[in-house]
C-alpha positions in Angstrom: 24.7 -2.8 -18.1 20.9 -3.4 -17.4 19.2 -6.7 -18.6 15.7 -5.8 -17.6 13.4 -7.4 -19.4 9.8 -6.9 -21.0 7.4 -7.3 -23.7 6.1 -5.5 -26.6 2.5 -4.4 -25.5 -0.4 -4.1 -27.8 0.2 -0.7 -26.8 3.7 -1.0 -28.8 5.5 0.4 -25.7 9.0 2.0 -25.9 11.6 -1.1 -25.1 15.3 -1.1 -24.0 18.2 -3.0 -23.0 18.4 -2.9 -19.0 21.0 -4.6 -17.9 24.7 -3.8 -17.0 28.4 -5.4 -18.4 31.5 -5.7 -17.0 32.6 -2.3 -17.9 29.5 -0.5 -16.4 29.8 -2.2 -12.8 28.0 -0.7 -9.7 29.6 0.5 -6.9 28.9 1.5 -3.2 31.5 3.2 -0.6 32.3 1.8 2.8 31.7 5.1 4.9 29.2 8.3 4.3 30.5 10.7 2.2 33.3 8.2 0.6 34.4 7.2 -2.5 33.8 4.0 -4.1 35.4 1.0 -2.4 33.8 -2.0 -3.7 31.0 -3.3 -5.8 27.6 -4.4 -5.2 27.2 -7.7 -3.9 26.9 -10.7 -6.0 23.5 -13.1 -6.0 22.4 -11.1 -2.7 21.1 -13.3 -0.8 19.4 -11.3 1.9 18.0 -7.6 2.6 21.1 -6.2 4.0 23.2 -6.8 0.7 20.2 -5.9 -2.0 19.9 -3.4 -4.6 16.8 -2.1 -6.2 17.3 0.3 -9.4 14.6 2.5 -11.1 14.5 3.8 -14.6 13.0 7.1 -15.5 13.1 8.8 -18.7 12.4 12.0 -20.3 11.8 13.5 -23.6 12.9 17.2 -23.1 14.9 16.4 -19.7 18.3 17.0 -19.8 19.2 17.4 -16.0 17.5 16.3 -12.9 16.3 19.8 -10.8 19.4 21.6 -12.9 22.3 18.6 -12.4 23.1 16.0 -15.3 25.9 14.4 -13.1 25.6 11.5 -11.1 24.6 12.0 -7.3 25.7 10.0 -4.7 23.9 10.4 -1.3 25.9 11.0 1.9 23.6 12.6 4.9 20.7 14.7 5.9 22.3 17.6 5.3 22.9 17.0 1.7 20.1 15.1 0.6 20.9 15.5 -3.2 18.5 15.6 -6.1 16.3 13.0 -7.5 14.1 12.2 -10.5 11.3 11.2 -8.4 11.6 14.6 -7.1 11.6 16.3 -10.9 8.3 16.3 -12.3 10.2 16.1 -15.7 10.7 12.3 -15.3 9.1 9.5 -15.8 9.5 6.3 -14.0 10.1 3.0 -16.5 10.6 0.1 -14.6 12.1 -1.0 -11.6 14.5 -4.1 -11.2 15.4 -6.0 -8.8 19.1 -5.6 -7.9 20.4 -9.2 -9.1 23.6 -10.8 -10.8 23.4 -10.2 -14.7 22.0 -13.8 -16.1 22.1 -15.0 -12.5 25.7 -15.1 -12.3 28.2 -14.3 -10.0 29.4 -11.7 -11.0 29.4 -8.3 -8.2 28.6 -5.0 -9.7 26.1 -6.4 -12.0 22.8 -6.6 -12.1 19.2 -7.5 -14.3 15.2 -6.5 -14.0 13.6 -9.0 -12.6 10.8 -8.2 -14.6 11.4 -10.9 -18.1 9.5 -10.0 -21.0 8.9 -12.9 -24.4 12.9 -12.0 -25.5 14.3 -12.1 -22.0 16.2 -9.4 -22.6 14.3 -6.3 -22.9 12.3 -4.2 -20.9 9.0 -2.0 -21.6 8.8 1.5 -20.8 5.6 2.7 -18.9 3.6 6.0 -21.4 6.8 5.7 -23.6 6.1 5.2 -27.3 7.8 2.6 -29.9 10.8 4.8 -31.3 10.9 7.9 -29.4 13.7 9.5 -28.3 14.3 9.7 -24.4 16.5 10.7 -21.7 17.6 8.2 -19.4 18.8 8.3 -15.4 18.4 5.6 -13.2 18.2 5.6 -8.9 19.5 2.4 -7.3 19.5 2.3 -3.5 19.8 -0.5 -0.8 16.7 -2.7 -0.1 16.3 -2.3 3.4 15.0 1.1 2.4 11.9 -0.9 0.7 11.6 -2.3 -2.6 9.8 1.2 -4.1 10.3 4.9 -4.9 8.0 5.7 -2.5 9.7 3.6 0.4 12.9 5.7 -0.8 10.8 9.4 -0.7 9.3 8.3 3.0 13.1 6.8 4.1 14.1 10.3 2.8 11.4 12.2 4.9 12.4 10.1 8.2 9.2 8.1 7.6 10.1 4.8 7.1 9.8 3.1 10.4 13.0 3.7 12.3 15.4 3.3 9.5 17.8 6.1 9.7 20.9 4.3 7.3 21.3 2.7 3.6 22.9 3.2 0.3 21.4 5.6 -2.1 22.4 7.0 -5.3 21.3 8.1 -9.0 23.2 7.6 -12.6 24.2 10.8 -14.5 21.5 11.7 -17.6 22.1 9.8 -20.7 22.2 11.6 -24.1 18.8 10.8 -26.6 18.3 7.2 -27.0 15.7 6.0 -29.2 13.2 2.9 -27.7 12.7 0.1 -29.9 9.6 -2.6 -30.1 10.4 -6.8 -29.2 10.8 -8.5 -32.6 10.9 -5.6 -35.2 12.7 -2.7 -33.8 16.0 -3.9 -32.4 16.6 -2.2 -28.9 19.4 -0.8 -27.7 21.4 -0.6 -24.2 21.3 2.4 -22.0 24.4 1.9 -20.1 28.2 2.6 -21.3 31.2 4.1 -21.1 31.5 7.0 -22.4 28.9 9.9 -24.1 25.7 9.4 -24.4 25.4 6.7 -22.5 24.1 5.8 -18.8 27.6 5.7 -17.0 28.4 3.9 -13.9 27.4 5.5 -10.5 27.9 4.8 -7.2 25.4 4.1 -4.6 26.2 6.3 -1.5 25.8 5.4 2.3 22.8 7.9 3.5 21.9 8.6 6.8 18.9 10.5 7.6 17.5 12.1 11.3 14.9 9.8 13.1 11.6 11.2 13.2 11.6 11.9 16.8 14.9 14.3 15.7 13.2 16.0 13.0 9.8 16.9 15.1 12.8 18.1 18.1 14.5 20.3 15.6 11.0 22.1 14.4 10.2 22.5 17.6 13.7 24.4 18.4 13.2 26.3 15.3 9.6 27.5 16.4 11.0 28.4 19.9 13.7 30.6 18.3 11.7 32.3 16.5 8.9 33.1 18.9 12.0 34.2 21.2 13.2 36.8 18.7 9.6 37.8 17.9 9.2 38.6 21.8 12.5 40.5 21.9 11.8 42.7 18.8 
């Protein structure tokens, strides 16, 4: 499912296949808290109807803070569980959210990151032939095109946006990282065990800042209020 792309370093980084097929489509919902209705746009041609998607991996992770199922965002209240937020992951790449070979094709997308093979992509600190856990986050570019935009959107610190599409894979069994050229590499998305399966990226909506520093303040005040009665 992931065609992201990257070169063999003199450092002989970990590659893989990132890059998604037909069968392994992404999907968003059309309402918080919904189930999948449709899939990502195709050749997204503006903000509003772009994906990003981040790769982490792990080499004794099996879950992300306790959960090996996929998590799809819905509000502030449920916030869900990220590998950004789990210091037991690593973060590999991140691709742009395009069509697969620049085609047409909804649901599928490619790094936009190209290594010498144009196929593969390079694992940051992962070594040639190790054997990882994989879980990828995808969310909607108007968050920003970084994990850290995602963490501050997250925090009500982004600027004003309060809405977008978030959402993280399920935890892929041990895959072993290949090299460009010598070690052939091997995709991290499928159907089925083992694999990186498809996941849907959620509609989120989170309080505006102004809300968040109103609802500490009524928490303080209650508390002082029951302090003064005890």
């Amino acid at each position: 499912m992931l065609s992201a792309a990257a070169v063999a370093s003199t450092f002989a980084q970990g590659n893989v296949l990132f890059s998604n097929g037909t069968a392994t489509k992404e999907s968003i919902n059309s309402s918080v808290g919904g189930v999948a209705s449709a899939t990502t746009p195709a050749n997204a041609a503006t903000i509003a109807t772009t994906y990003y998607y981040a790769l982490f991996f792990s080499t004794t992770a099996t879950t992300v803070l306790g959960s090996s199922a996929a998590e799809m965002a819905t509000s502030s209240t449920s916030l869900g569980s990220y590998a950004f937020q789990d210091s037991n992951w690593t973060l590999g790449q991140t691709a742009l959210g395009t069509a697969y070979a620049m085609n047409s094709t909804a649901g599928k997308f490619a790094s936009s990151v190209v290594g010498t093979d144009g196929v593969t992509t390079s694992l940051n600190n992962a070594n040639v032939g190790s054997a990882d856990y994989f879980t990828i986050v995808g969310w909607s570019a108007n968050i920003g095109s970084t994990i850290t935009s995602v963490q501050n959107f997250l925090a009500g610190n982004d600027g004003g946006v309060t809405s977008g599409y978030l959402g993280e894979s399920d935890v892929s069994g041990l895959i072993t990282t290949g090299i460009t050229g010598s070690t052939s590499t091997v995709g991290i998305f499928g159907a089925g065990a083992g694999f990186v399966n498809p996941f849907v990226i959620g509609q989120i909506t989170v309080p505006e800042p102004s809300t968040i520093a109103l609802g500490v303040m009524g928490a303080a005040s209650l508390l002082a209020l029951r302090r003064k009665k005890a």
